[in-house]
Structure formats: structure tokens, C-alpha cells
C-alpha positions in Angstrom: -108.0 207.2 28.3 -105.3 207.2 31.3 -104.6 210.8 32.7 -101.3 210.3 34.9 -100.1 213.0 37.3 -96.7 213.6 38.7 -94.7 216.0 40.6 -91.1 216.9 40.8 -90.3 219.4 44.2 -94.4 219.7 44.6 -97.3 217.8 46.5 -100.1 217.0 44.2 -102.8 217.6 46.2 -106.6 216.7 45.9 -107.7 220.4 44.8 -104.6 220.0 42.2 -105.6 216.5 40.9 -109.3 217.9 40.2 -108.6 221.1 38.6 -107.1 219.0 35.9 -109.0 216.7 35.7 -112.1 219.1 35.6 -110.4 221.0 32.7 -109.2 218.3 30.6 -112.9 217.2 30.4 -113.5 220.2 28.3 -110.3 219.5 26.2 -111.5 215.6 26.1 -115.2 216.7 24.3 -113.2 218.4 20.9 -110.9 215.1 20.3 -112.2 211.8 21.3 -109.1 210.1 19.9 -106.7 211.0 23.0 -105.4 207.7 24.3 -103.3 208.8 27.1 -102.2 211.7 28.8 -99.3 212.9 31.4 -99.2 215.9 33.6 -95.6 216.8 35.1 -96.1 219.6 37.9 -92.8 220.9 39.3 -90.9 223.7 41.2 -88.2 225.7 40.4 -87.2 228.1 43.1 -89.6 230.5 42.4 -91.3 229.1 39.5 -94.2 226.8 38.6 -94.1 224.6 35.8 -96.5 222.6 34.1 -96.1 220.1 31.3 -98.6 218.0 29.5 -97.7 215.3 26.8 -101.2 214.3 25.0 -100.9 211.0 22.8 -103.5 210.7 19.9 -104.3 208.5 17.4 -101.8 209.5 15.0 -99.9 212.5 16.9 -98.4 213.7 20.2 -99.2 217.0 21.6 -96.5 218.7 24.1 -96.9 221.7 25.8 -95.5 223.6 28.8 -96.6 226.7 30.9 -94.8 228.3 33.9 -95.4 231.3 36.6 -95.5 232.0 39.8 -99.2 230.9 41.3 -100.0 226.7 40.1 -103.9 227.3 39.3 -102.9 229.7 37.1 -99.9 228.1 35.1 -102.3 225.3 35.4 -105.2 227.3 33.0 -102.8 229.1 31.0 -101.6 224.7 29.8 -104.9 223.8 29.1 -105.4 226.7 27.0 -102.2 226.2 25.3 -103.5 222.1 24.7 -106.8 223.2 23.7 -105.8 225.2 21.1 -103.1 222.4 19.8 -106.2 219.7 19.6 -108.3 222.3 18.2 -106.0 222.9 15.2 -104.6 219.0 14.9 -108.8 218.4 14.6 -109.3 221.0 11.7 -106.1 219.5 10.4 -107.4 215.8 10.4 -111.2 216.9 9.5 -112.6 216.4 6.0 -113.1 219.4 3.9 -114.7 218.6 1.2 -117.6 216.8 2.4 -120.7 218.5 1.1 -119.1 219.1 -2.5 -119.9 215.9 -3.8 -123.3 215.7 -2.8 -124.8 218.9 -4.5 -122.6 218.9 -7.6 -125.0 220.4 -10.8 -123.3 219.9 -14.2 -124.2 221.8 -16.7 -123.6 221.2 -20.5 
């Protein structure tokens, strides 16, 4: 799995590159079919923005988080992502599992 950073108008600094790549640990343990992933930091006057494009298997997860302090536009994303592979891995995950294993007929 490649994890590429980048900023626009902002310094990725050490502390920056290993706050993400500390939190998308967490993210990488629900999902093991992430092939690659890109972080875009940027500023805009006032603003921080954060995007992250996730590549799966099968899908492509975007999301995007701004405010005014990068740590924290930087949690609030990975929420936001963590939720998104959550919900694409109850999506993808087989349902109907234990019904054929325990199936009584009755005549």
C-alpha cells in the first residue's frame, strides 16, 4: 500500500506526515484491500483543507475536511474515511453466511 502526501500553499512537516500516517493505521486494520492512498493538504487564506482519495479493490473513496487548525481538519478526514470503509466493508461483506449451515427442514 503506497500513502503519498502533498501540499499546495503548506509545509508538510514531520509531525504532519506522522499524524497521518499514525491514523490511517487504524483506518488500514478494517479494510485490508486499500491499494493506494493520496493525501492533499492545502491553504486557503484562512482555511485548512484536507483531501484524501482511497483506491480499493473494487472502489474509490474521496473525502474532504476543512477548518481553521490542520490537526484537527486532519481527525475530523479520517473520521469521515473511516466511516466510508466501514460502510463500503458491510456493503462488500457476506450476509448470509451461517444460514446454510444450520438449516433444519421439517416435513
Amino acid at each position: 500500500m503506497d500513502i503519498v502526501i502533498t501540499g499546495h500553499n503548506i509545509e508538510i512537516t514531520e509531525a504532519l506526515e506522522n499524524l497521518i500516517h499514525e491514523k490511517f493505521k487504524k483506518i488500514a486494520r478494517h479494510f485490508e484491500n486499500i491499494t493506494n492512498v493520496t493525501f492533499l493538504l492545502k491553504t486557503d487564506k484562512k482555511d485548512h483543507i484536507a483531501e484524501c482519495k482511497l483506491h480499493l479493490m473494487h472502489n474509490e473513496i474521496f473525502s474532504e475536511a476543512s477548518g481553521s487548525d490542520m490537526y484537527a481538519v486532519i481527525d475530523d478526514l479520517m473520521h469521515k474515511v473511516d466511516r466510508q470503509v466501514i460502510k463500503i466493508k458491510e456493503k462488500t461483506k457476506d450476509h448470509h453466511q451461517s444460514e446454510g449451515v444450520e438449516r433444519k427442514h421439517n416435513f
